[in-house]
C-alpha positions in Angstrom: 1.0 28.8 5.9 -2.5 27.4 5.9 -2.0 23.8 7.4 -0.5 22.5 10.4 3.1 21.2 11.1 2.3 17.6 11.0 4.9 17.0 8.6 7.7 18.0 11.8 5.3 16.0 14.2 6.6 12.7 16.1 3.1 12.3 17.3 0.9 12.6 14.3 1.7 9.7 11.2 -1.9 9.9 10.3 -5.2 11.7 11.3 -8.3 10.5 10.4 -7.5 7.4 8.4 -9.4 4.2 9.1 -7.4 1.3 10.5 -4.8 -0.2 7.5 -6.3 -3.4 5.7 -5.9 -6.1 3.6 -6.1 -5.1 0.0 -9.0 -5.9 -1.9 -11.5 -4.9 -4.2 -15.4 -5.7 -3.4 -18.3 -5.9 -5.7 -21.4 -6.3 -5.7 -21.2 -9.9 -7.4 -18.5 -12.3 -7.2 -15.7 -11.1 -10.2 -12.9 -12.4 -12.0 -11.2 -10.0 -13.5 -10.5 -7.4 -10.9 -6.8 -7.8 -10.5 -5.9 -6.7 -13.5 -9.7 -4.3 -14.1 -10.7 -3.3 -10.9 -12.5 -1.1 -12.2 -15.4 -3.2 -13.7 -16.4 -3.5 -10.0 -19.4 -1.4 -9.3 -18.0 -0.7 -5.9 -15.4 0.9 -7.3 -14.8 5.0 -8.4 -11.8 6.0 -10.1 -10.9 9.4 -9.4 -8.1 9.5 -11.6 -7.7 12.1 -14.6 -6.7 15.6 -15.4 -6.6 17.7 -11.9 -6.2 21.5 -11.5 -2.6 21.7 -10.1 -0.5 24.5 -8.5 3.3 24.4 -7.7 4.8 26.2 -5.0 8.5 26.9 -4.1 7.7 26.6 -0.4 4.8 25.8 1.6 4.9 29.0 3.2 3.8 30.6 -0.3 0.4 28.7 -0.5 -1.9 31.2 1.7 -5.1 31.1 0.3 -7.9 28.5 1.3 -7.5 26.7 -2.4 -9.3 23.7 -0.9 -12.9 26.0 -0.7 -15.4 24.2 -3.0 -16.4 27.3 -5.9 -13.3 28.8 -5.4 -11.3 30.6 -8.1 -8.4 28.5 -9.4 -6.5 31.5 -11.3 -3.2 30.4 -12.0 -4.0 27.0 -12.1 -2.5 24.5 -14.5 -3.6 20.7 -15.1 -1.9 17.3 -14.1 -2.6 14.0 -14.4 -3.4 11.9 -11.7 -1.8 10.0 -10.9 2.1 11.2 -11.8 4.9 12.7 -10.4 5.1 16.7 -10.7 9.2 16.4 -11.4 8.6 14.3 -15.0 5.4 17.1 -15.7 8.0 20.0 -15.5 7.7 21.2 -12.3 10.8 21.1 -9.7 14.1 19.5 -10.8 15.4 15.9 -10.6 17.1 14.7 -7.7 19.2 11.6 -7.2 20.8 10.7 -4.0 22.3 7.2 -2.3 23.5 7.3 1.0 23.7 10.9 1.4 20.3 12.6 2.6 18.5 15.2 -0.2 18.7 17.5 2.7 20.5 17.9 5.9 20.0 15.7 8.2 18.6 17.2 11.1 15.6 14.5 12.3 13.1 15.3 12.9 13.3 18.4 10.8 13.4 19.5 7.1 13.9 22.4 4.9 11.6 25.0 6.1 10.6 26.1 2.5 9.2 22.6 1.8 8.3 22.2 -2.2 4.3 21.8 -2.4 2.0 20.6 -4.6 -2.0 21.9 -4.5 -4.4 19.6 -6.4 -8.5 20.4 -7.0 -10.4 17.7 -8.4 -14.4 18.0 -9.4 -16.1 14.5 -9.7 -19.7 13.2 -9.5 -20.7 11.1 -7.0 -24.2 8.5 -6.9 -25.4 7.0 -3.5 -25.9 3.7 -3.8 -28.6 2.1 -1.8 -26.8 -1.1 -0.4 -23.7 0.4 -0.3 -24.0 3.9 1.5 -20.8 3.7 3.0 -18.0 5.4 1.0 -14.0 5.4 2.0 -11.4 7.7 0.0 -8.1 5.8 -1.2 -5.1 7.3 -2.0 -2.6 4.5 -2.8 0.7 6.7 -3.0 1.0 10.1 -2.3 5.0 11.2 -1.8 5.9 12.4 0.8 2.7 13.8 2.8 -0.6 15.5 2.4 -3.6 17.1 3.6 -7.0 16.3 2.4 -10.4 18.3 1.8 -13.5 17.1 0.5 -16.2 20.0 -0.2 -14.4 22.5 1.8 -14.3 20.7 4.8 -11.1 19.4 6.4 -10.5 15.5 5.9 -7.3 14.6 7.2 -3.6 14.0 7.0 -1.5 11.1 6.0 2.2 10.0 5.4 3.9 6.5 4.7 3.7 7.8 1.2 4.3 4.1 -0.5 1.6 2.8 1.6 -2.6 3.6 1.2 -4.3 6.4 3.1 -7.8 5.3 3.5 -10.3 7.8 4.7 -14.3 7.5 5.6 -15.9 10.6 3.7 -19.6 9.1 3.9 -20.4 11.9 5.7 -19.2 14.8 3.5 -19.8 13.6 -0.2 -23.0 14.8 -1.9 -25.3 13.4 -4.4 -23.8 15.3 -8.0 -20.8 17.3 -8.1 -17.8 16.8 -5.1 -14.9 19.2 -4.8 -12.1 17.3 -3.5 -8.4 19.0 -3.1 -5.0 18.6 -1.5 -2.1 19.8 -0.6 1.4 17.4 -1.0 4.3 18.3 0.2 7.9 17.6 -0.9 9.1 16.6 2.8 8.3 15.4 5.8 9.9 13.6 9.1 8.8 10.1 7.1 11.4 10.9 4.4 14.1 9.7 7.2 12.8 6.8 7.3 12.5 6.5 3.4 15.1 7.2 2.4 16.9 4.8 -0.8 19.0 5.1 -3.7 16.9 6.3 -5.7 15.4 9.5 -7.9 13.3 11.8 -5.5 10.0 12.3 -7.5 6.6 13.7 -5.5 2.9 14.2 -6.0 0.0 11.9 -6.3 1.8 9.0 -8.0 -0.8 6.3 -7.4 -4.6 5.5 -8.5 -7.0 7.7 -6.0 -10.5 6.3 -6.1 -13.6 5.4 -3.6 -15.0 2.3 -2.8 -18.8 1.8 -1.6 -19.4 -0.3 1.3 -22.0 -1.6 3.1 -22.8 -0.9 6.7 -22.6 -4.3 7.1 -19.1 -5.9 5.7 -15.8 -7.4 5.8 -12.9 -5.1 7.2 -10.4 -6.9 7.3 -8.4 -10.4 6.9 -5.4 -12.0 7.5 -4.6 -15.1 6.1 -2.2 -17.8 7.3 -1.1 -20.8 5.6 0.7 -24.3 6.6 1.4 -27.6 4.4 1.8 -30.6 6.8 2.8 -34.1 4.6 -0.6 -34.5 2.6 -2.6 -31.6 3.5 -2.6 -27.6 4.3 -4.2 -25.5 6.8 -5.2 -22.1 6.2 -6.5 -19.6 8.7 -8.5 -16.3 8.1 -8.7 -14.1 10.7 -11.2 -11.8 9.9 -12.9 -8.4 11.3 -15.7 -6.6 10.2 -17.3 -2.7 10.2 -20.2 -4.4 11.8 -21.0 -8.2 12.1 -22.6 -9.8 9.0 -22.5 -13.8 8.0 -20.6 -14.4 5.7 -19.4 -17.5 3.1 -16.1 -18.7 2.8 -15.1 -20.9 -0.3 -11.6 -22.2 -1.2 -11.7 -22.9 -4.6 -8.9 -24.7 -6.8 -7.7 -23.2 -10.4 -10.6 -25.9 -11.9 -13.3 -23.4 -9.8 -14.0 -26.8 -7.7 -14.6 -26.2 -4.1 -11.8 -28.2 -1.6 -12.8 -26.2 1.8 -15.2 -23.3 2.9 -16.5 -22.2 6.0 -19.1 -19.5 7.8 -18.8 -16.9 10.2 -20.6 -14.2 12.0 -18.0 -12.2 14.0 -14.5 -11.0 14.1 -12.3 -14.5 14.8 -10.8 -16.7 13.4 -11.5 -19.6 11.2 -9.8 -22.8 9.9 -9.8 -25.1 7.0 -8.0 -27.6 5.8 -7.3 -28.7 2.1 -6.0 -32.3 1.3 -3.5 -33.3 -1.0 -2.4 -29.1 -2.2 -0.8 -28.4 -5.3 2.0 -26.5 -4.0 3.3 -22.9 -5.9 6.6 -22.5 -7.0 7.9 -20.0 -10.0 7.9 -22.2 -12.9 4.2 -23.3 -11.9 2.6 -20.5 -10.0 -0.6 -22.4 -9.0 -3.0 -20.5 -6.8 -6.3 -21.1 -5.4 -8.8 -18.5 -4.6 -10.7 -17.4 -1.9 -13.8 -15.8 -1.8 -15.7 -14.1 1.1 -19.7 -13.4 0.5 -22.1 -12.0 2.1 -25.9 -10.9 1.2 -24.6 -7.3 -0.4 -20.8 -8.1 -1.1 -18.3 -10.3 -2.7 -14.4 -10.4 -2.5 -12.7 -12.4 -4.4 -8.8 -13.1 -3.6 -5.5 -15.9 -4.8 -3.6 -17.4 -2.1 -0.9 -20.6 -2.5 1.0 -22.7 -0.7 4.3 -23.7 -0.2 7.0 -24.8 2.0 10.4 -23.1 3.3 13.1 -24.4 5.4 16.7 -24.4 6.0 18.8 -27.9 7.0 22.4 -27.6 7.9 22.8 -23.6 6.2 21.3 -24.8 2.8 17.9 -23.0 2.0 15.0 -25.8 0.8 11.8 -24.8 -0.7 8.8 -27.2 -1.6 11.6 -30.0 -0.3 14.1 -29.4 -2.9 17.4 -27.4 -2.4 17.5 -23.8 -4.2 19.7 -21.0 -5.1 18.4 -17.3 -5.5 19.1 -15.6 -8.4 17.3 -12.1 -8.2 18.1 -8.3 -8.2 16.4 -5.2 -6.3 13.3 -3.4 -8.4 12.3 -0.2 -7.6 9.0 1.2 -9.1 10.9 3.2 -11.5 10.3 4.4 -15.3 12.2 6.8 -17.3 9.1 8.1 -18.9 6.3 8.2 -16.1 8.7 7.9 -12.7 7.8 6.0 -10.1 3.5 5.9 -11.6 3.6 2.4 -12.9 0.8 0.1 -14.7 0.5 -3.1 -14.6 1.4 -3.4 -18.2 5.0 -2.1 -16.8 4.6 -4.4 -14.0 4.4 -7.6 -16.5 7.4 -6.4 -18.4 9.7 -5.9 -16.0 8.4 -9.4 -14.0 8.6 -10.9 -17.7 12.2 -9.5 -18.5 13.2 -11.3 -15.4 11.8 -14.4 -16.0 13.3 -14.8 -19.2 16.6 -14.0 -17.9 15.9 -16.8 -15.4 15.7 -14.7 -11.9 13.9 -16.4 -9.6 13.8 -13.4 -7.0 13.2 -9.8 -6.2 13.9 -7.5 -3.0 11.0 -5.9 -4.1 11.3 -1.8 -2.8 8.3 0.1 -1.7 5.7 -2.7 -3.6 2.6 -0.9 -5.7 -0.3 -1.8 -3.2 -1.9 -3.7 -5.8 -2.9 -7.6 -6.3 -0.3 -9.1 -9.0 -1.0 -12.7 -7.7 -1.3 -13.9 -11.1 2.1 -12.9 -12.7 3.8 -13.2 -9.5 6.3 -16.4 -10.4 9.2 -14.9 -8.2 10.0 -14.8 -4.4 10.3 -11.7 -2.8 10.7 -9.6 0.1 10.5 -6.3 1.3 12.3 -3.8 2.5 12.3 -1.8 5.1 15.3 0.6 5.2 16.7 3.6 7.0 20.0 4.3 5.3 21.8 7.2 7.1 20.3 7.4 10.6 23.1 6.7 13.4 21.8 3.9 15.8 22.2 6.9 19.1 19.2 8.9 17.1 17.4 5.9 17.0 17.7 5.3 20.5 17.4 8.9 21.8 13.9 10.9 21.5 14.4 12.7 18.1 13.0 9.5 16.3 12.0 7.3 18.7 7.9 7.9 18.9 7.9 7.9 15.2 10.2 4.9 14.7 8.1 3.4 16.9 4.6 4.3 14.6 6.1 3.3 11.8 7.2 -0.2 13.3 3.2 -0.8 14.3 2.1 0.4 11.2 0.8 -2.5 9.0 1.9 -2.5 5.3 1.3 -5.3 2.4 3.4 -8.4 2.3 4.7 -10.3 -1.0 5.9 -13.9 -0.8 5.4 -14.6 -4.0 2.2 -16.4 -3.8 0.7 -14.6 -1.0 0.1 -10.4 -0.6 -0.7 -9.7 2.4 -0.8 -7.8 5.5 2.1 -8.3 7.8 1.5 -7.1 11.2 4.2 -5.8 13.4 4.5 -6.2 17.3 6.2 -5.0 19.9 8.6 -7.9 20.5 9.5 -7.8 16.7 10.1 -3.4 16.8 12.8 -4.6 20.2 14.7 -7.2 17.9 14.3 -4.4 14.5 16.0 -1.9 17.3 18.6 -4.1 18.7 19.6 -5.1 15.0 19.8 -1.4 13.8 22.4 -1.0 16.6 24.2 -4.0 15.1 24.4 -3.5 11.9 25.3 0.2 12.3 23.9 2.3 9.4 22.2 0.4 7.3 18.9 -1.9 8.8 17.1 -4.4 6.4 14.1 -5.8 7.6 13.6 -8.8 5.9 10.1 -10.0 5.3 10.4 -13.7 4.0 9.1 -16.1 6.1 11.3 -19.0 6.7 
């Protein structure tokens, strides 16, 4: 076996991935259009395509250094990326519920682990006021190793979440070898495991974005309506310090509130009279952050939630939910979805008049403009006894996973939800509650 056991690891959930983010896509110049063709942005390199592939039995079998950059790909077939090897003819289909797909023996797996090796060849152009350049894979099931030119990138699981890596340093003007190595299992799959069809591979969009050295890393963004008027708070953090613009704009493209600022903090506006979002009128302002070489463009809303005497209120007025779970799922391409699927299922919904979705493992992807449901996520370990929980088989990584940031849909808003320490005690205490099954339920009320 050429790589190291990270996949049996309680101490290793990543290595060498930059800090988890907001989602966004920059450009160059402020743009429109990039939910939906986010790859207009010039900022943006889509990596996906037809990659050499190579399925193994076991990832004891894969022994030769197929990550080098000229070497000899004999035996090689092709795949697109993204897709799931199982629905490309590899491996066999697998559906399980509560039972585990293997036996359960945390924080172990099957020794001969099913593997996938992937070599890509791509050019790559250096862009003068954007020199910076971080690798995204969006979904990669269950875990993976990365090289870039022959030289060792780093590891990653959370495989419905993005692996972002900093590869400045190892791309080269021209031609860029890039290869990986996916494996079937890892100590992660006890902690996703649903009622679902097992699929694996590269199953998401893989693709670079080109930074600045100076430029937004990050934002969080936090919304109250108050009577006749809404607050909204951006924390932001950057790579390195860099003024930078912030407009709130409503859907007319008229300015109600913006704002400057220099260095990671926090700033506050406040917007009179809001048009509140709710799913028959999904209104949505936008947000855009400048500065001298970048733009990011982004949809928030508002809204308000409360309960009086056990009966749920939203906006003011008493609602029921009517929803159903939704799975990335299609019987054709798996769990790799577009956003064409993504309207047609959201669009079935609608016209059946749901309202709601316990939305499972979401795409990491901006849908803010067909997003007229509520939703939350879900966070589930089905399976695991509360005493592993509590003892040291699981513990460190339970605890990783718990600090781990991952995107947040309410809706209106898609955003990064961050976990602390007082909120992984009460997820702990309620997994010994509720026995089997914990649900981590996302909607803020």
């Amino acid at each position: 076996m050429i790589v190291p056991r990270y996949y049996e690891d309680l101490t290793v959930l990543h290595e060498n991935t930059v800090p988890a983010r907001a989602y966004y896509i920059p450009a160059s110049v402020r743009m429109e259009d990039l939910v939906e063709h986010r790859e207009h942005s010039d900022r943006f390199q889509l990596l996906n395509g037809q990659w050499k592939f190579k399925y193994y039995e076991s990832i004891y079998d894969v022994m030769e250094p197929f990550y080098e950059k000229d070497r000899e790909l004999s035996g090689f077939d092709s795949i697109p990326v993204p897709s799931v090897w199982q629905m490309e003819g590899y491996d066999t289909h697998q559906y399980t519920n509560i039972r585990y797909p293997f036996p359960f023996d945390p924080p172990y797996v099957p020794q001969d682990i099913p593997c996938g090796t992937y070599v890509h060849h791509f050019d790559y152009q250096k862009v003068e006021n954007a020199p910076k350049a971080f690798l995204n894979f969006e979904g990669v099931d269950s875990c993976f190793y990365v090289w870039l030119n022959g030289v060792y990138v780093g590891y990653s699981q959370v495989s419905h979440a993005t692996s972002e890596f900093d590869v400045t340093s190892l791309l080269q003007e021209g031609e860029n070898t890039l290869a990986v190595l996916a494996a079937k299992w890892c100590d992660g799959s006890y902690l996703e495991d649903q009622d679902k069809f097992r699929m694996s591979g590269i199953f998401r969009d893989v693709y670079l974005l080109k930074r600045p050295e100076k430029a937004v890393q990050d934002y969080f963004i936090k919304t109250k309506v108050n009577a006749d008027r809404a607050i909204v708070q951006i924390e932001l953090s950057f790579y390195h310090p860099i003024t930078t613009k912030i407009r709130v704009e409503n859907r007319e493209g008229q300015c109600v509130a913006n704002a400057e600022i220099s260095y990671n903090g926090q700033v506050e506006l406040e917007i009179k009279d809001p048009i509140l979002w709710n799913t028959e009128n999904p209104y949505l302002y936008t947000v855009v952050f400048e500065t001298d070489e970048e733009v990011i463009v982004d949809r928030i809303g508002f809204r308000t939630i409360e309960i009086k005497d056990k009966v749920l209120y939203f906006n003011g007025q008493k609602i029921k939910f009517r929803g159903a779970n939704r799975h990335d799922s299609d019987p054709e391409t798996g769990a790799v979805i577009s956003i064409e699927q993504m309207k047609k299922d959201l669009t079935l919904m609608k016209e059946h008049n749901f309202n709601y979705q316990k939305q499972l493992y979401v795409e990491a992807i901006d849908i803010d403009e067909m997003s007229f449901m509520m939703a939350y996520i879900q966070l589930t370990l089905f399976g695991i006894p509360a005493k592993v929980i509590q003892g040291d088989t699981l513990t460190l990584k339970f605890q990783q996973v718990l600090y781990t940031p991952f995107y947040f849909l309410s809706g209106i808003e898609y955003k990064l939800q961050r976990i602390n320490s007082d909120t992984k005690q009460e997820l702990i205490e309620l997994k010994n509650n509720q026995k089997q099954n914990m649900q981590l339920q996302l909607f803020q009320l």
